[in-house]
N, C-alpha and C positions, 0 to 999 in steps of 0.2 A: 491619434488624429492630429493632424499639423492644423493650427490656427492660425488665419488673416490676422485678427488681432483679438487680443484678452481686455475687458474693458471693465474697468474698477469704476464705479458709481459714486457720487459722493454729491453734498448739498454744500453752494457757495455762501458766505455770508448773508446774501438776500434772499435765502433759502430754494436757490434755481436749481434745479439735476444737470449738472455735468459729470464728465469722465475723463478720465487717462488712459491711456493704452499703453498696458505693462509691456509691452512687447520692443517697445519704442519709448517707453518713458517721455511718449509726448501726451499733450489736451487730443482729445476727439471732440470734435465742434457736434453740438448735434442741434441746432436753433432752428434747422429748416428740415429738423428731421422727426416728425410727432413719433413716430413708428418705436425709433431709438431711442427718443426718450421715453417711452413708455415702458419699455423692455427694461433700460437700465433702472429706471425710477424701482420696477417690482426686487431685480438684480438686488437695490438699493435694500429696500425692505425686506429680503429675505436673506443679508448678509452673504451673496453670492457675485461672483465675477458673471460676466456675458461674455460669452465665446462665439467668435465668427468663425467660420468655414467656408470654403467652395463646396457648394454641391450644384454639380452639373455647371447651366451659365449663370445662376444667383448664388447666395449667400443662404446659409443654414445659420442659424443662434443657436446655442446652447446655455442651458445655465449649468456653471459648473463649482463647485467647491475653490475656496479660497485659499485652500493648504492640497497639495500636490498638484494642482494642473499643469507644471512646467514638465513639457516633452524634454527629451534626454539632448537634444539638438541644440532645445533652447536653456538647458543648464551647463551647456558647455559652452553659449556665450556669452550666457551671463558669469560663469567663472572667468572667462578672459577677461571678461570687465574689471571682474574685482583683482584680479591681478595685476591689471596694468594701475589700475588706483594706490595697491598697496605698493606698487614699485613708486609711484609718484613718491607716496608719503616716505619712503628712505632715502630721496632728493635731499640730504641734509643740509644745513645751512653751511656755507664756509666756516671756519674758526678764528679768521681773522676780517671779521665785516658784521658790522652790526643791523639787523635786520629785523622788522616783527615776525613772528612765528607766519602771520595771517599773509603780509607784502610778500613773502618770500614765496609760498602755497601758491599766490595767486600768479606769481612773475612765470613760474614751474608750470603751471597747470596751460598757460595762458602761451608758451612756446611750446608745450607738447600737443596743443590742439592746433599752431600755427595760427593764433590769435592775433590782434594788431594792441600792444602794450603805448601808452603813453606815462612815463616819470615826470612828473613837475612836482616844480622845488626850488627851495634856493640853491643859487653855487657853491659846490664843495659837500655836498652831502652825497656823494657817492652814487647820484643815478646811474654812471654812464657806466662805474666802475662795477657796480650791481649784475649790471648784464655780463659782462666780460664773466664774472663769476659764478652765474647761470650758466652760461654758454661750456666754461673748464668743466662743473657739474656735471653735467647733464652730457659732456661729450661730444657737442654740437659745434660745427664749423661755425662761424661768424664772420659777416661781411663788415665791417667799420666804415660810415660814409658822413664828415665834419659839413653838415647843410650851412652850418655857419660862418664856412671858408669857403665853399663854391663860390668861384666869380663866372665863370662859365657852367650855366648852368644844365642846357641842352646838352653840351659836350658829355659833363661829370653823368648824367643823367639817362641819356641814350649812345652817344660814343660821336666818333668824327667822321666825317667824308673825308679823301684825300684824293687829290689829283696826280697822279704820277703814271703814264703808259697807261691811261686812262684810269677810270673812278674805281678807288677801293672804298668800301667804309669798315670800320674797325669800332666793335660793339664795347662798348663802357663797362668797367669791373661791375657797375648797379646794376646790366644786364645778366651776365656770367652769376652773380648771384639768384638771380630771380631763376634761373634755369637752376641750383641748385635744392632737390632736396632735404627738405626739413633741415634748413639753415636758418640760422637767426641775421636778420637785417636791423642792423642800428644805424639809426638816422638821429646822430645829435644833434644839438642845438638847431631842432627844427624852426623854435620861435625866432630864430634869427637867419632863416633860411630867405631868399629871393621868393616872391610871390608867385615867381614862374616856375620853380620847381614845386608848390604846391599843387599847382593847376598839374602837372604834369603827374603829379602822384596821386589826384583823386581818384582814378579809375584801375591806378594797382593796388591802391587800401582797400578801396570797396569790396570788401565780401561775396557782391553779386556778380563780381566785374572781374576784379586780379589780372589786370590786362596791362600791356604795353604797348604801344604802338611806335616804332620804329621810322622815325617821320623823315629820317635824313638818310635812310636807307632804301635802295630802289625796288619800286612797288611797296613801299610801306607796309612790310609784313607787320602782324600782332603777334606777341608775345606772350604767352602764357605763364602764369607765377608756376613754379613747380607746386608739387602736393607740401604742406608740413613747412612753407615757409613763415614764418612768424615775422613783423615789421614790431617793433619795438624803438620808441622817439623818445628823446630828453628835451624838456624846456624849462627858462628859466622864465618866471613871470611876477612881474610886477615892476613898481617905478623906479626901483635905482639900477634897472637892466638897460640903458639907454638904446641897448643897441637889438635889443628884441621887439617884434612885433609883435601887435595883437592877430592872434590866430583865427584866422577865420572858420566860422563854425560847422561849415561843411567838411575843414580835415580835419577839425576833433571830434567830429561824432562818429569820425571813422576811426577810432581808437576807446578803448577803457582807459581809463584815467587812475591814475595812483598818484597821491602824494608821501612825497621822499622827507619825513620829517628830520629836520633837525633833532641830531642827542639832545639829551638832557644831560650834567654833570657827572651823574654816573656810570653812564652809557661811555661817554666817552672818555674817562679814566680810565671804565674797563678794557675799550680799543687801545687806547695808547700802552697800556698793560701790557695788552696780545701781541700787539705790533712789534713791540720795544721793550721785550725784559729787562733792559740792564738801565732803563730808564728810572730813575731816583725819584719815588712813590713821593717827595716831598714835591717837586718839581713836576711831577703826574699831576699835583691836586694844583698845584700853583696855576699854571695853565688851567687845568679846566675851569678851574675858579673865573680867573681873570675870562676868560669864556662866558660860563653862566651870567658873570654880573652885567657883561655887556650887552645878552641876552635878555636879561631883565631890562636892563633900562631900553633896549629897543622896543619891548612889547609896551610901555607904559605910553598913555596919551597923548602926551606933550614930549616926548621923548629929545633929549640932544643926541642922540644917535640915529646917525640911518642906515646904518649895514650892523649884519653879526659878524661874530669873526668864523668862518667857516670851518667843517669836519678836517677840511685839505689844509687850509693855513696850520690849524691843530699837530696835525700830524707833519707836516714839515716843521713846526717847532720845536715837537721831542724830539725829531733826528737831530736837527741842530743841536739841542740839550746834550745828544748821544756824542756829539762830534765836538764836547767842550765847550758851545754858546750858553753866555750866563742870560739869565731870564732877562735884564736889562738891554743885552745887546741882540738875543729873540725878539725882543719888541722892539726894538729902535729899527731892526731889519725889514721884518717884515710885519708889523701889528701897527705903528703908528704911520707909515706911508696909507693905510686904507681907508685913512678918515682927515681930512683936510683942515687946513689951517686959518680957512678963511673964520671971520669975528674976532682975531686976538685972543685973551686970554677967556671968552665965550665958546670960543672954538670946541669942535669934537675931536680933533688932535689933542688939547689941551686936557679934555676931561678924561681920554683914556691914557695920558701920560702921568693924570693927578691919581686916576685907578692903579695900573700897573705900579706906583711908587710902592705902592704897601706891600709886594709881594720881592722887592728888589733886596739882593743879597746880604744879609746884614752879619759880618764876622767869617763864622765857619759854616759849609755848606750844612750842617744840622739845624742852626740855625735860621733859616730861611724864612720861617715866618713863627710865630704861635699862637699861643690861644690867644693870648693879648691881642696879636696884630686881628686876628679876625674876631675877636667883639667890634675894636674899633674897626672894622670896614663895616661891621652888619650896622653901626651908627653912623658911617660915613656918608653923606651927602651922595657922592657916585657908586 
């Protein structure tokens, strides 16, 4: 007998009879249905499923056993399910990109349903780089679109008119995506995008919508998102983003939200590790070191610091290390330009130039720091 649907009984926290329907793994609402719940409630008490059917133009119930009632139709979809789950779960993570088991599940899971992803975070922690490595993964085309360099944003956004032996219009790569199947769309640095491209993107985030409308093209045809495209955005948030906006709340609730944590020291010893074998394990920890501390003192209260020093800077520094930069002339390049000189010797130039000293070359590269030097930093002031 083929069932409308299989309805599992159960009592909520305030002791109310609701249901599921196995069939759909969704709620069955039944508040305005005494009938059903009286059915399911018995279902309930006598440890049995409730089975719908067509019979004739109504519905037949059945009570049925809770162990074999899946039709042979309905265990061949439920294996596809669990196939396509167990292929998710061999989505492995890259080898050179540091990720939580759970971020990574959910980045995967969240392009193979064509979900709408948001990355926030600091700069340099690898959001945008994330996807790119989702996308080689998974075998998935990916469209790249910088919301943060649009200066034209209708153009970037729906495409141009042109006048030549009359009107052509020529539809934008953001359109040629939207028509592509189960492709991933990255839209970075959206918190720094023009507020007209968000206006223009509420109605192809939304869920109930996934629409375009082609406003500079004649008769303003709509656009439809293909099936399986996923929209995946990076932003950066908070006060030393000068050039970020605050997001307004109707395009992030068009999105799940993830945050991109910064490593912790070991985390990123082990990336510069993977990245850069021939990278000198003593100068791995020096760096990360000189990381952590500046980490620490930016999460403290009253902090003299207002930036970290980022995953990106990090790893441009072992290549530097790799390519013969001594850890002094690593920071004088690129580590003390990122924090300013303003208050004189109060300055945060100044206290990450008093930091980096203890880790600066002394003799032979074996040499480069020891125990000594780090008691005295765990007692040093910075």
């Amino acid at each position: 007998m083929e069932y409308k649907q299989v309805l599992r009984g159960y009592y909520d926290t305030e002791k109310r009879v609701k249901a599921i329907d196995l069939l759909t793994d969704q709620p069955y609402f039944i508040e305005d249905r005494p009938d059903m719940k009286q059915r399911i409630e018995r279902a309930i008490n006598f440890k049995q499923l409730l089975a719908v059917y067509q019979r004739g133009t109504r519905n037949g119930f059945k009570y049925i056993e809770q162990e074999g009632w899946r039709t042979e139709p309905e265990e061949s979809v439920l294996n596809a399910l669990k196939n396509d789950m167990e292929k998710q779960k061999t989505i492995n993570k890259p080898d050179d990109f540091i990720i939580s088991d759970l971020k990574w599940k959910y980045l995967v899971r969240c392009i193979n349903r064509g979900k709408n992803l948001m990355f926030v975070g600091p700069a340099g922690t690898g959001k945008t780089q994330v996807v790119f490595k989702a996308a080689d993964m998974l075998d998935r085309k990916i469209f790249y679109f910088n919301l943060g360099s649009t200066q034209d944003v209708r153009s970037a956004i729906i495409g141009n008119t042109y006048f030549k032996d009359g009107t052509y219009f020529e539809e934008s790569a953001f359109v040629t995506a939207l028509k592509t199947p189960n492709t991933i769309v990255l839209l970075d640095e959206i918190s720094r995008a023009n507020p007209e491209a968000w206006n223009i993107l509420m109605p192809v985030l939304d869920a109930n919508i996934r629409k375009l409308r082609l406003d500079e093209k004649e008769n303003s045809p709509v656009i439809d998102v293909a099936d399986g495209v996923s929209f995946i955005s990076t932003a950066n948030i908070g006060f030393e983003y000068t050039s970020a906006r605050m997001l307004d709340r109707a395009l992030v609730d068009r999105f799940s939200i993830v945050e991109m944590d910064a490593l912790d020291k070991e985390q990123e010893m082990k990336l510069l590790a993977m990245k850069y074998s021939k990278l000198d394990p003593q100068v791995n920890e020096a760096l990360c070191d000189i990381s952590f501390r500046i980490r620490m003192e930016c999460e403290r209260e009253n902090s003299k610091l207002s930036s970290i020093l980022s995953t990106r800077t990090l790893i441009e520094a072992a290549e530097m290390s790799i390519d013969d930069f001594s850890i002094d002339e690593i920071a004088e390049l690129i580590f003390y330009p990122q924090y300013p000189e303003d208050g004189g010797t109060d300055s945060e130039r100044i206290y990450v130039r008093q930091l980096v000293q203890k880790y600066i070359q002394k003799g032979t590269k074996e040499n480069l720091f020891t125990d000594d030097d780090f008691r005295a930093l765990d007692n040093y002031d910075v």
